[in-house]
C-alpha positions as CSV (number, residue, x, y, z in Angstrom):
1,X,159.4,46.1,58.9
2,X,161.2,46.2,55.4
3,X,161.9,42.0,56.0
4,X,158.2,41.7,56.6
5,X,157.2,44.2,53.2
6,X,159.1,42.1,51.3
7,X,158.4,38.8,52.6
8,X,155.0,39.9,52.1
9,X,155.0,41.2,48.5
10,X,156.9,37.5,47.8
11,X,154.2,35.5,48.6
12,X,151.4,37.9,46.7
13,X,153.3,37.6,43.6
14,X,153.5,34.1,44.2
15,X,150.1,33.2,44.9
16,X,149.2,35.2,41.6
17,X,151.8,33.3,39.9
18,X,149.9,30.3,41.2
19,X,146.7,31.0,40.4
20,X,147.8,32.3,36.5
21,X,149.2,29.2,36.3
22,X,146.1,27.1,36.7
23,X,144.3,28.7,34.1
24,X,145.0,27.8,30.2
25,X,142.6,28.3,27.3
26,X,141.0,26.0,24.6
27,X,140.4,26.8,20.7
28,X,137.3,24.5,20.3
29,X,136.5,25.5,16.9
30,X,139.8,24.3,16.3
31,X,139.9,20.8,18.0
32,X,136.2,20.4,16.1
33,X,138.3,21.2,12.1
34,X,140.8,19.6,12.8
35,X,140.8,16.0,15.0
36,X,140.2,12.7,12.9
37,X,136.8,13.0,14.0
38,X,135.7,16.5,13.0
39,X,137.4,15.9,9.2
40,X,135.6,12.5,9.1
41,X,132.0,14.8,9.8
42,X,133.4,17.2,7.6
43,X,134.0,14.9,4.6
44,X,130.2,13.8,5.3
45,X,128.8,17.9,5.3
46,X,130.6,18.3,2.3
47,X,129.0,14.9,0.6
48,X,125.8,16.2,1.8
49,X,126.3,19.8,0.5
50,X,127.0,18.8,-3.4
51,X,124.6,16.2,-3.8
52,X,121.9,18.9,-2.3
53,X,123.8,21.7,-4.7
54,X,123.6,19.0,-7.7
55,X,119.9,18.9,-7.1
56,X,119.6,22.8,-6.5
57,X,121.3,23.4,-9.9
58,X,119.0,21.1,-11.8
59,X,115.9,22.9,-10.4
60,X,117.7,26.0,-10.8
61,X,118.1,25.1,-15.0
62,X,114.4,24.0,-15.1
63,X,113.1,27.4,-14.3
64,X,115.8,29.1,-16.3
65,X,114.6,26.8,-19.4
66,X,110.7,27.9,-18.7
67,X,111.8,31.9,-18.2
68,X,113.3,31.3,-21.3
69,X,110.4,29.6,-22.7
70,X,107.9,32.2,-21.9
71,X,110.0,34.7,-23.4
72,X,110.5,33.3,-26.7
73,X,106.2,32.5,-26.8
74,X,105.3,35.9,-25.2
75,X,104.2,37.4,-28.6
76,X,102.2,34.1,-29.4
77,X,100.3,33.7,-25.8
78,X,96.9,35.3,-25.0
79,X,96.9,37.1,-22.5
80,X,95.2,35.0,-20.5
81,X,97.9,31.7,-21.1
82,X,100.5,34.6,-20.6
83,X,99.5,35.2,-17.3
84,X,98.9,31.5,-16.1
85,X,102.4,30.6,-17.6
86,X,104.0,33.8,-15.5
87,X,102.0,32.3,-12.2
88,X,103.8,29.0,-12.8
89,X,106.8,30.8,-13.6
90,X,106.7,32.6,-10.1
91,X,105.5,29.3,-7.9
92,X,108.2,27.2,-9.1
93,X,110.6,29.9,-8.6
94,X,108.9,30.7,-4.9
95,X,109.1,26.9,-4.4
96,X,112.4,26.8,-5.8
97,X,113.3,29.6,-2.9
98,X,112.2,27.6,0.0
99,X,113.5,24.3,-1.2
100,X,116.9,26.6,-1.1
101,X,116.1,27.5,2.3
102,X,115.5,24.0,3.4
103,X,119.0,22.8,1.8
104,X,120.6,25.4,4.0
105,X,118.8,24.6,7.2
106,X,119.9,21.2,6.8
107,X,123.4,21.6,6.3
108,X,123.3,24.1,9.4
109,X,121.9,21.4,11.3
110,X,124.0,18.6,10.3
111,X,127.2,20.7,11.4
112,X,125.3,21.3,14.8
113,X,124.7,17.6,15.2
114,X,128.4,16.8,14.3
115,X,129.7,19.3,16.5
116,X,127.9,18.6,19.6
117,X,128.9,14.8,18.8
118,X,132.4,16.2,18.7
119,X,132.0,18.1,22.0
120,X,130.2,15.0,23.7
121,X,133.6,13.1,23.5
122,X,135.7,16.4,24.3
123,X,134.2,16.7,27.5
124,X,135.0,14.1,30.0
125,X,138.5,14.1,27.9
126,X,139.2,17.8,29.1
127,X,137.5,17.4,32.3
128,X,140.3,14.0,32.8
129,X,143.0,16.5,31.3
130,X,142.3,19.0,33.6
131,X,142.2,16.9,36.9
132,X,145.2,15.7,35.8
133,X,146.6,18.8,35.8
134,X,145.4,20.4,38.8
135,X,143.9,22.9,36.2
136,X,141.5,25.5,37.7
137,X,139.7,27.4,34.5
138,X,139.4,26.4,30.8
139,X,138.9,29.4,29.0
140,X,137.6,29.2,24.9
141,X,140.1,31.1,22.9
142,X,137.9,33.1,21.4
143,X,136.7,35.3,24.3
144,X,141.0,35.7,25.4
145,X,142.0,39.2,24.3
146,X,145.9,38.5,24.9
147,X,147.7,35.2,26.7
148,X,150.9,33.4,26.6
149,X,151.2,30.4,24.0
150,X,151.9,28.4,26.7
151,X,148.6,28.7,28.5
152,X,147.3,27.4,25.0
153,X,146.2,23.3,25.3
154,X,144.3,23.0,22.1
155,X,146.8,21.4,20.4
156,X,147.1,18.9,23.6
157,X,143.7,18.2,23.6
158,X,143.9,17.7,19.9
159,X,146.1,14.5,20.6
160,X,143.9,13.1,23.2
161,X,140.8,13.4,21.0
162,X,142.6,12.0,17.9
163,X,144.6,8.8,20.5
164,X,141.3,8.5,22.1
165,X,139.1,8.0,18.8
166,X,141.7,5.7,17.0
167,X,141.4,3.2,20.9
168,X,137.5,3.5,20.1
169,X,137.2,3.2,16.9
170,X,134.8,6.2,16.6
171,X,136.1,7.0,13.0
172,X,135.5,3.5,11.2
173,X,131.8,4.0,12.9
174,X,129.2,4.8,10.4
């Protein structure tokens, strides 16, 4: 009986060691900052995201120059021309606030586009990685509370993405 126990409580551990040993997690985030690629798109956001702040600050000084305006021909103005010039004041500083809002949404979107470029070529990469592998579960980092840096393959996958956009020539593109 004690042969059978033990021969027993051998293969259970070592069908769990099996199955933990077919699962490994992946930082994406990670892969998408730091490949070839994702600093090529990155360069692009951050071309993007100072010609839009150039533009943001130049509207920004016009309606500092016209508060400053007003303020300085406040005692000569009617009332009247007063109140027009504060109406003007407050729609170029309400369309200043959605033109603001617009920059942002576009910036939001172009990471969104770049990323999901990014995880378009990921994806049949990891899915060959993993047959490869005999892998079972690919896991994202960020929902693993604790695991061994071994079961860790973003830095693998990093190397394929990098080898794989160099043979295609994905970074020269555009």
């Amino acid at each position: 009986m004690k042969k059978f126990l033990f021969s027993f409580c051998i293969l259970f551990f070592f069908n769990i060691t099996t199955v933990y040993s077919n699962i490994v997690y992946l930082d994406v985030q990670f892969i998408i900052d730091n490949s070839d690629i994702g600093k090529k798109y990155k360069k692009k956001i951050t071309v993007l995201q100072n010609k839009l702040k150039i533009d943001l600050d130049n509207r920004q000084k016009k309606i500092k120059q016209s508060d400053t305006d007003l303020n300085n021909q406040k005692n000569i103005l009617k009332d009247d021309e007063l109140k027009k010039k504060i109406a003007e004041l407050n729609e170029l500083i309400k369309s200043f606030q959605i033109y603001k809002a617009d920059v942002q949404k576009k910036i939001l979107s172009e990471k969104a586009k770049y990323s999901s470029e990014i995880l378009r070529i990921i994806n049949p990469l990891l899915t060959d990685y993993v047959d490869q592998n005999n892998i079972k579960l690919v896991i994202e980092k960020k929902n693993v509370l604790v695991g061994i840096k071994t079961l860790d393959i973003t830095n693998t996958i990093l190397v394929i993405l990098n080898k794989h956009t160099k043979e295609k020539n994905l970074i020269n593109e555009n």
